[in-house]
C-alpha positions in Angstrom: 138.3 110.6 -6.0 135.8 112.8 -7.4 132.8 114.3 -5.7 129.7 113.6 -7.1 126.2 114.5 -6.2 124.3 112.4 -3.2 120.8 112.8 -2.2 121.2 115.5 0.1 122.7 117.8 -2.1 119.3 117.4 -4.7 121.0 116.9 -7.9 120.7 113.1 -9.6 123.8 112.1 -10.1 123.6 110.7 -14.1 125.5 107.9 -15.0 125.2 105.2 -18.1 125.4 101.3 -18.3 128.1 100.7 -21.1 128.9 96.9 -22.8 132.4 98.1 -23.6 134.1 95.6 -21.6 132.9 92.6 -24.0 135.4 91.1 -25.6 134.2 92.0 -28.8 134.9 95.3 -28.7 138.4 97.0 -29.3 140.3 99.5 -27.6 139.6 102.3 -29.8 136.0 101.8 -30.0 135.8 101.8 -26.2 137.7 105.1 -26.5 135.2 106.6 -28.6 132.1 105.6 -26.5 133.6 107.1 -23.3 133.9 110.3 -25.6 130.1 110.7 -26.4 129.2 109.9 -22.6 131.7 112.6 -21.7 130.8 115.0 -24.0 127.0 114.6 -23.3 128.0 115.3 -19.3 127.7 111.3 -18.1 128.9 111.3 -14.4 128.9 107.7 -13.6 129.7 104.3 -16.0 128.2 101.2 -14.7 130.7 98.0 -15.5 129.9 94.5 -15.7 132.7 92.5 -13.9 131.5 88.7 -14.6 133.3 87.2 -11.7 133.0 83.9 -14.0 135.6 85.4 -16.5 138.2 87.3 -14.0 139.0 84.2 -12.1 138.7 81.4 -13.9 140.8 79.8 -11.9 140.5 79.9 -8.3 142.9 82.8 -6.3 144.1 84.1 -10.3 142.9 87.0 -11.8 143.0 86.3 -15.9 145.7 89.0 -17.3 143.8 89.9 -20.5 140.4 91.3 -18.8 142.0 92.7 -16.0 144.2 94.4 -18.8 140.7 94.8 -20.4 139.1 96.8 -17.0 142.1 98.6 -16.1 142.0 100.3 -19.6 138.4 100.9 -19.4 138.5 102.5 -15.5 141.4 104.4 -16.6 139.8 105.8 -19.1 136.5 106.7 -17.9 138.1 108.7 -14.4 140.6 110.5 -17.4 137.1 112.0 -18.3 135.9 112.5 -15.4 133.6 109.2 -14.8 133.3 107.5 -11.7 132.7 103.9 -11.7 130.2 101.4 -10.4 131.4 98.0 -10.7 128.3 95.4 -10.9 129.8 92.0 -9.9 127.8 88.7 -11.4 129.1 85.1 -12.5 130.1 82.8 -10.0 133.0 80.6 -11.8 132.3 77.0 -12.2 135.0 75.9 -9.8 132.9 77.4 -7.2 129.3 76.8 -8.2 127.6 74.1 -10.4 126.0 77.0 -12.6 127.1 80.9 -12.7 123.5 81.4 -11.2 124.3 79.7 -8.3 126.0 80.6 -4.6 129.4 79.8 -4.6 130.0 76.2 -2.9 132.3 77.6 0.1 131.5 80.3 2.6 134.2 83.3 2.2 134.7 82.4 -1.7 132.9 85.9 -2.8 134.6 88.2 0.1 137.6 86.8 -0.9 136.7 87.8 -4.4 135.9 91.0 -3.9 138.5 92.2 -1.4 141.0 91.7 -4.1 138.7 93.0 -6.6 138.1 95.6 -4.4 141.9 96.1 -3.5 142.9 95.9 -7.3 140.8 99.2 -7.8 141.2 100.7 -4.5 140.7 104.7 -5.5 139.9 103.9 -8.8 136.0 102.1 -8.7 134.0 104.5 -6.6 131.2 101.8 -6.1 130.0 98.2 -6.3 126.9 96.7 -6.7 126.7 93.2 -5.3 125.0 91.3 -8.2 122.4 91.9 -10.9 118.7 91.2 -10.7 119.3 88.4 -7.9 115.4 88.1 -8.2 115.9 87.0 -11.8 116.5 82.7 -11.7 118.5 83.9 -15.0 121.1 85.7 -12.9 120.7 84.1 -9.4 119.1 80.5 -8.8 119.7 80.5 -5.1 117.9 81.3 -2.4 117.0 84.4 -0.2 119.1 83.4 2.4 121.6 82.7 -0.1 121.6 85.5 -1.4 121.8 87.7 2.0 125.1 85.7 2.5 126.6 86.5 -1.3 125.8 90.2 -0.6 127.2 90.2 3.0 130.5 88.3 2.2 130.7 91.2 -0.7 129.9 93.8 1.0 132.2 92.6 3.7 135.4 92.0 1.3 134.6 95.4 -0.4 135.1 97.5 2.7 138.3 95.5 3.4 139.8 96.2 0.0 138.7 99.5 -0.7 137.0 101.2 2.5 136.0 104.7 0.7 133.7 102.7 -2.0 129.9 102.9 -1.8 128.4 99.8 -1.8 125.2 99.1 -3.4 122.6 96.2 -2.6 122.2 94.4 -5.9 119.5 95.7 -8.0 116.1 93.5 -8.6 114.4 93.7 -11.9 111.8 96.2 -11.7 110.6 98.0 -8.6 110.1 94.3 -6.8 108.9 95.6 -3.0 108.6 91.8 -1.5 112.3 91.1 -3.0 113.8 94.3 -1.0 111.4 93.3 2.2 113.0 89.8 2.3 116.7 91.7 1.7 116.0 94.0 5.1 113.8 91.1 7.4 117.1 89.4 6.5 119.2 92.4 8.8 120.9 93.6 6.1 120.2 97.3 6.7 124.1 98.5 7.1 125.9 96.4 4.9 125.2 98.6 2.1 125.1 102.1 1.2 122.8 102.5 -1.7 120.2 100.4 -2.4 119.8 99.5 -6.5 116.5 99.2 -8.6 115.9 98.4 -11.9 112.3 100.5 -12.2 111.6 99.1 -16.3 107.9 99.7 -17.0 105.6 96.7 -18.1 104.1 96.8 -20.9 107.8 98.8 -21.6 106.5 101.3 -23.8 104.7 103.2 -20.7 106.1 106.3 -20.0 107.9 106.9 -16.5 104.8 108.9 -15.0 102.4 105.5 -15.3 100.7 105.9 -12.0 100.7 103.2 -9.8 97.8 102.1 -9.3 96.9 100.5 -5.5 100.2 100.8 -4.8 101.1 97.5 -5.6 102.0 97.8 -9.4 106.0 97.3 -9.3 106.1 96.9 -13.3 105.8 100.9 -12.9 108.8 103.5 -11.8 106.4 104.7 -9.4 106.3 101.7 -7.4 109.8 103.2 -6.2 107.6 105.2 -3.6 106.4 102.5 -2.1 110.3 101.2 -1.3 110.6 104.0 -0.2 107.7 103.6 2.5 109.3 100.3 3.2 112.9 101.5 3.9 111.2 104.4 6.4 109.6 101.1 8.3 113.0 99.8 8.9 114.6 102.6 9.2 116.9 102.8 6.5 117.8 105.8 5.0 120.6 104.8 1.7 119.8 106.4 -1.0 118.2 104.5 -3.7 119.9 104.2 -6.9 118.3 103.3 -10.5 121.7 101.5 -11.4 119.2 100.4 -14.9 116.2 102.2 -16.9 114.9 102.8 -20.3 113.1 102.1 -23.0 114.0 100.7 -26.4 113.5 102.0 -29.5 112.0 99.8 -32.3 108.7 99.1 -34.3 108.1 95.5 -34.0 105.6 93.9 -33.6 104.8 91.1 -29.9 102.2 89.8 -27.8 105.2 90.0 -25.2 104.3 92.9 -22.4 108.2 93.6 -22.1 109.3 93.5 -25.8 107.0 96.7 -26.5 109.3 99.8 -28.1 109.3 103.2 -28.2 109.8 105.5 -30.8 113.2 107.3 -30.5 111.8 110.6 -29.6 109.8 109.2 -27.3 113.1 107.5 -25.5 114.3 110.7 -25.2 111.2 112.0 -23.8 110.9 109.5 -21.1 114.8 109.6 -20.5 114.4 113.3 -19.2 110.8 113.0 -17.9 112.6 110.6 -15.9 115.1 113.3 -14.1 112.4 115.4 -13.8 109.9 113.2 -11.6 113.1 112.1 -9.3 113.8 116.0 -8.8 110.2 116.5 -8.1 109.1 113.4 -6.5 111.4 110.6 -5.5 114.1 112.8 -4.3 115.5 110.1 -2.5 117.0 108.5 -5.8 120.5 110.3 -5.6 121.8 108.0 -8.9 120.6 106.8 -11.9 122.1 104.9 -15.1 120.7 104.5 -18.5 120.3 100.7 -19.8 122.7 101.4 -22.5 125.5 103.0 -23.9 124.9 101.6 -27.2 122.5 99.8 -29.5 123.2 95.8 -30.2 123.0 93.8 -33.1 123.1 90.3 -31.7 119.7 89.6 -30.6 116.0 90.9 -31.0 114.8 94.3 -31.8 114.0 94.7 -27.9 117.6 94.3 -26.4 118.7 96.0 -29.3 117.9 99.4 -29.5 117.9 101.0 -26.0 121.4 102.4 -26.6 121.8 106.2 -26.9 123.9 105.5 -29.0 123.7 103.5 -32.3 125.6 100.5 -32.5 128.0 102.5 -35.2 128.2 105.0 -32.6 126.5 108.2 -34.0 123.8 109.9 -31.6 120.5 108.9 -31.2 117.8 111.5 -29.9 118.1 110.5 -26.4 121.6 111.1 -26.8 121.0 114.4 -27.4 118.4 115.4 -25.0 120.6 113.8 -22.6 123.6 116.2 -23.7 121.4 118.9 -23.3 119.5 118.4 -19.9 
């Protein structure tokens, strides 16, 4: 397994959220994204793994998109990528909704032992879900929650002890979410503790002060989880496993549909590394929210790629490539 930066070492370890895995896209095209992120020095690929499509049936794994993943892990440690797995979907068999905590305890350790197992030396982390304080991703409850992330965490150190496991990241820099995680005693079952630090309105830049404190639609705001870890004395790193800012035009009222020109994305992407270096040192990790732009819904989710969605270079692209 490679070696890549942690937080006591000082260098943020860079790594990009990529949609390669859909279904839509083909083998080649994969190929050629992992190229670009290569070429521009990408250390890390974050990888959705939709529990709800790997086993669609209980105890089976379905062949094509664990054909799918193996390709795409393959691929990314071939040029030098490690891999952070992000684990969401609970199949239907097990849950009324994919939202929802599976129906039986020791369902999800299962799960992810053999996930785990599967890519034993291959995945070098896993983060336990996405935006659990999100109803759109998880509909449970806290304490549901603190069990899904312990049975996880739980099955990933039995499949794969090496990997680093990452406490699922909220949507934005949510302070009372990660309280609740850590009153819960889950200090220990993970390694690295995800955020997603988006700014609200979206088009702020990354150095938005936060003011009072209390602001968490600000990357700021990741001091203050930082203060919060110290008072429970937990010391994982934390890792940005999603940021950015999208690059569009148009028009809303909406606070988070508000774009950015595309030199400005590329501003703010390196402005980014530069405040972690200089002030939240703790952040070890961080991945840009996306790979590639969209063309299947609004102008917001479309355009944060660094890439457009025919693949050519956009300007963060290249201010990534040359940080």
């Amino acid at each position: 397994r490679l070696v890549v930066h942690d937080v006591e070492d000082g260098m943020t370890a860079v790594g990009v959220n990529t949609q390669i895995g859909y279904a839509d896209t083909d083998n080649a095209t994969r190929l050629a994204v992992l190229d670009r992120l290569a070429a521009a020095g990408v250390e890390w690929l974050r990888l959705d793994v939709g529990w709800v499509t790997l086993e669609e049936q209980s105890g089976q794994f379905v062949a094509w998109y664990l054909a799918t993943l193996d390709f795409i892990v393959d691929a990314a440690l071939t040029r030098n990528m490690q891999v952070l797995v992000v684990i969401n979907g609970t199949p239907t068999w097990a849950s009324p909704t994919t939202s929802g905590p599976p129906s039986t305890p020791g369902l999800a350790s299962s799960f992810a032992q053999r996930l785990a197992g599967h890519f034993r030396d291959r995945v070098g982390a896993y983060e336990t879900w996405n935006e659990p304080n999100n109803a759109a991703f998880w509909s449970g409850t806290l304490d549901q929650f603190a069990t899904l992330h312990t049975e996880m965490a739980s099955g990933i150190r039995a499949g794969d002890p090496a990997a680093t496991v990452v406490l699922a990241g909220p949507a934005y820099c949510d302070r009372e979410w990660v309280e609740q995680m850590l009153l819960r005693d889950l200090s220990g079952t993970f390694d690295a503790l995800g955020v997603h630090p988006y700014m609200s309105p979206s088009n702020l830049p990354p150095s938005a002060p936060d003011q009072g404190g209390t602001n968490i639609w600000t990357m700021a705001h990741v001091a203050a989880i930082r203060t919060l870890q110290d008072a429970f004395d937990d010391t994982s790193p934390i890792w940005f496993t999603e940021f950015g800012w999208s690059s569009h035009t148009s028009s809303s009222p909406n606070n988070w549909e508000q774009g950015v020109s595309r030199s400005a994305q590329a501003k703010y992407l390196t402005r980014t590394l530069r405040l972690i270096e200089s002030h939240w040192p703790y952040v070890s990790h961080v991945f840009w929210y996306v790979d590639r732009d969209r063309d299947d819904s609004g102008a917001q989710q479309n355009n944060y790629g660094l890439l457009t969605r025919a693949g050519r270079p956009k300007a963060a692209y290249l201010a990534l490539r040359r940080r």
